[in-house]
N, C-alpha and C positions, 0 to 999 in steps of 0.2 A: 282862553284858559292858558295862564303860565304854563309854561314846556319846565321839569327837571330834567336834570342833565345826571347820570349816575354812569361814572366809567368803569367797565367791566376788563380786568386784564384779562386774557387766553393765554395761556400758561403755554401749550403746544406750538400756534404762531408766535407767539412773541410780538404779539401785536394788542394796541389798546384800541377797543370801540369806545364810540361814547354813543349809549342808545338812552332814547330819549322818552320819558312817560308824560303822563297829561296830569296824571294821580296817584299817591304812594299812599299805600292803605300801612299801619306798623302800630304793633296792640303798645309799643312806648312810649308813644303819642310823638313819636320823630317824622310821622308824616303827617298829609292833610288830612286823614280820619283815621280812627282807629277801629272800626268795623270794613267788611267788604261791600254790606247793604248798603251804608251811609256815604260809600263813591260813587258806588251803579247809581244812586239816587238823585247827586249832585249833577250829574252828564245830564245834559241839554236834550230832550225827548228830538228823536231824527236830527241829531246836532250836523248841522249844514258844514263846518270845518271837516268831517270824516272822520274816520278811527278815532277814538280815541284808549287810549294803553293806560290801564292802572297795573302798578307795581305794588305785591304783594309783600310786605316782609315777613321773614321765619315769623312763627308764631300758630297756635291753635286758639281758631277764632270760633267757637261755640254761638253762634248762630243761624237761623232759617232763610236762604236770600234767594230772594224773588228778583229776576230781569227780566222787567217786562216788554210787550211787543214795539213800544216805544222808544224801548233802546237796541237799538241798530249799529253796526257797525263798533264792535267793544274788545279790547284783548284785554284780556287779564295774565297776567304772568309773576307765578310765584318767586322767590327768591331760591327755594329749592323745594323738590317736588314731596320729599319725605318729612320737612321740616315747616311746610308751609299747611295747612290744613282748615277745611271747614268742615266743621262737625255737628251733628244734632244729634237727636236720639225721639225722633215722633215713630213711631209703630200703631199698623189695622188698629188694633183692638182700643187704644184710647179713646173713651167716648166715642164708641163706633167710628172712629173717623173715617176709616176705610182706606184701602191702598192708597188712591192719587191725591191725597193730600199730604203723606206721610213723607213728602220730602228735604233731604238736607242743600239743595239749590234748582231751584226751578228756571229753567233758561226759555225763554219764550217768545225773544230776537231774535231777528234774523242775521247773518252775518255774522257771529261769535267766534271769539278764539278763546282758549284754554291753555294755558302749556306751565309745566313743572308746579302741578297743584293737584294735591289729596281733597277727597270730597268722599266725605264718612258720613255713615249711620251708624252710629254706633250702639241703636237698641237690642235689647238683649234680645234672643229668638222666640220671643210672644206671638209674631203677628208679621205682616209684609211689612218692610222698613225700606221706602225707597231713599237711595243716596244722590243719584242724579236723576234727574225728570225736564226732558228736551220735547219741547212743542215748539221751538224755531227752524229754519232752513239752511241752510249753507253755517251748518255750527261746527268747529273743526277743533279736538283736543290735540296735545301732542305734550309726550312723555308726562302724562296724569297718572293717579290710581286711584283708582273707585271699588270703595271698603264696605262692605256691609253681609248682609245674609239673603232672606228671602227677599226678590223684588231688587236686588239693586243699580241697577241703571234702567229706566224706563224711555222708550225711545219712542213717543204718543204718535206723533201726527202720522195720517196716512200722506205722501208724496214729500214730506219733509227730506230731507240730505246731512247725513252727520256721520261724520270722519275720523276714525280712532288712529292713531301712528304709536308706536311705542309705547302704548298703556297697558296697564297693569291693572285688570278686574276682578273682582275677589265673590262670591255670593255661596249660597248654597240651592237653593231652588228656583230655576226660570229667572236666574239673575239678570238675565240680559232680554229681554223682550220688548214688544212695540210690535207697532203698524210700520213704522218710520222703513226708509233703507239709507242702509250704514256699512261702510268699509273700515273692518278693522286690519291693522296694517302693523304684521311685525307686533303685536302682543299678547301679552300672556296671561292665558284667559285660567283662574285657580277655581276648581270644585270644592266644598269644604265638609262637603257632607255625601251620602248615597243619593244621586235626584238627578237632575235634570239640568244643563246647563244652559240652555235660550228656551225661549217662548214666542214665537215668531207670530204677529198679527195680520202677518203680511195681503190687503186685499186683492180679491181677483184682478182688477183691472192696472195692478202695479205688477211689471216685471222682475226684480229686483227688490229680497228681505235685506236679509243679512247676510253678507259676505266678509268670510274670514281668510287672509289672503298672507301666508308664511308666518301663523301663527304660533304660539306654543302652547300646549292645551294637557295643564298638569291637573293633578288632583292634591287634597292635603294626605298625608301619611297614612291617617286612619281610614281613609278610605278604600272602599273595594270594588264598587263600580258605579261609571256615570252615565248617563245618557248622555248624546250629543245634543238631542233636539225633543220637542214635542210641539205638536201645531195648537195657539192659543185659541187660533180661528181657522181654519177650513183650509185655504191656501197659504198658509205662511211657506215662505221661503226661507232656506238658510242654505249653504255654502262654504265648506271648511274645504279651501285651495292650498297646496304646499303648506298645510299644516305639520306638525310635530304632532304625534298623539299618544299618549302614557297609558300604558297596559290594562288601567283602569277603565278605559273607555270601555262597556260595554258589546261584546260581537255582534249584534244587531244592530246595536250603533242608536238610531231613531226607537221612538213609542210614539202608538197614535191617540194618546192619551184616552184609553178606554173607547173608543168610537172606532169601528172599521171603516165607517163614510169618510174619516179625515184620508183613509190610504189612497182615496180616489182621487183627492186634488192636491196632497198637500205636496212642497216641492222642495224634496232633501236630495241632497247632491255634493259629492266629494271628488275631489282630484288632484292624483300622487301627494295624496297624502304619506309620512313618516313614521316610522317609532313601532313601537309592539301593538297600538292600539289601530291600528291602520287596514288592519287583514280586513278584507272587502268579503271575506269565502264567505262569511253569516250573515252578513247584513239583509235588513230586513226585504223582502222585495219590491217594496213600492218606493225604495230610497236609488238613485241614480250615481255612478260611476260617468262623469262628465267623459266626453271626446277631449282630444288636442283642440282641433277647432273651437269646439263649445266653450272649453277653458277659456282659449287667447280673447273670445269671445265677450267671458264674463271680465271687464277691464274696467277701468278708472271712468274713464269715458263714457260707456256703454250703462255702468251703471248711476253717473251722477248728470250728466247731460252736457250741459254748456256751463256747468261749476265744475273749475278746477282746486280742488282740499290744499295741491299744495303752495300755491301761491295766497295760503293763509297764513301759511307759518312768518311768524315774526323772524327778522332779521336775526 
């Protein structure tokens, strides 16, 4: 596949890259397609050359895009993160569809990168509307934001690995949930209503839900209080580290979503967390205050194994 070439100045160094893509996706027809579907499409199923980089242009691209397990090894990289956009609008209630089909990009590869691209659902609040839905392994966003309300990022697989750096997630209820375990790293995670912000599926036999590591954890204006957590399934894990936390947060912090038996297994845990929403004196007491040790403990490492997130990031 032809290599373009597109030189990007840095304005700070004073210095020119020339980085190079495989594919320019641009809705003016100045690249080689004008959809994102119809590039993920074009790439060679397990393409033996490696990576291959599509380049996204500004633009809001209203459609549903599927990448399948067959495509391996893929970066996508918008041209700017607020200005670049895939949008849909499927919600539960359409023809019964029900949540996991309601997605605005289904990633289902292994090895995926993400960075400076919005992925929205932008249906109105009828029904679950998921925005992102990740059934691949080693999938790594960096500086995205992911728009929507009930349901919007789904993190499916049990033993799956997927990597948030400087994103920006937006929902109202259980926005953030899965089986999967995931490091969100450095972003800010917006409540937009009264509810719940993750939904942890996390299985017994998985160390390791979701881990929120020096995030920032706001609510919208009209709001007055949120939960941090509720367990979707029994043992869900979750993890808010050197987090920032806005007064909205709830003093109990956790709900065991109407079930007392979730208090027995489920596995909620904070440490030096920040901000007015932080006071530990309520919190519920089956939710854990980590150690020094436990912390240093819960690390990059420890929770993705022999995958390193940051040697994803694109150059």
């Amino acid at each position: 596949m032809k290599k373009i070439l597109f030189f990007l100045l840095l304005l700070l160094s004073c210095r020119v890259y020339a980085i190079q893509y495989d594919v320019v996706v641009a809705k003016d027809g100045t690249g080689n397609f004008t959809s994102v579907q119809a590039a993920i499409s074009s790439i060679r199923d397990f393409r033996p050359e490696g990576r291959t980089v599509i380049f996204i242009k500004k633009g809001v691209y209203k459609e549903k895009v599927v990448l399948p397990t067959q495509k391996t090894e893929i970066t996508l990289i918008g041209e700017d993160r607020d200005s670049t956009v895939i949008t849909w609008d499927d919600h539960a209630n359409i023809n019964k569809m029900g949540t996991f089909k309601t997605y605005t990009f289904l990633i289902q590869g292994n090895d995926i990168v993400l960075e400076n691209l919005t992925v929205e659902n932008n249906a109105s609040r009828l029904g679950q509307a998921v925005a992102l839905h990740v059934e691949g392994d080693r999938v790594a966003f960096f500086n995205c934001r992911f728009l929507g309300n009930q349901d919007t990022v789904y993190l499916g697989r049990e033993g799956c690995r997927n990597y948030f750096s400087g994103c920006y997630i937006e929902g109202t209820t259980d926005f953030i949930f899965g089986a999967s375990t995931a490091w969100f790293e450095g972003c800010t995670i917006l409540g937009k209503i009264n509810s719940f912000l993750t939904a942890a599926s996390t299985p017994k036999n998985i160390a390791y839900g979701f881990v929120f590591s020096k995030c920032s954890i706001e609510t919208a204006d009209s709001v007055k209080s949120v939960y941090l957590g509720r367990p979707w399934r029994a043992y869900a894990y979750t993890l808010f580290k050197e987090c920032n936390l806005k007064a909205t947060i709830r003093p109990e912090g956790w709900f065991n979503w109407s079930n007392p038996k979730n208090e027995l297994t489920a596995r909620y845990a904070e440490y030096k967390n920040t901000g007015p929403g932080s006071n530990w004196s309520k919190r519920v007491p089956w939710s854990r205050q980590l150690s020094k040790k436990e912390a240093a403990n819960a690390n990059l490492s420890a929770v993705f194994g022999n995958w390193n997130p940051l040697t994803a990031k694109p150059d």
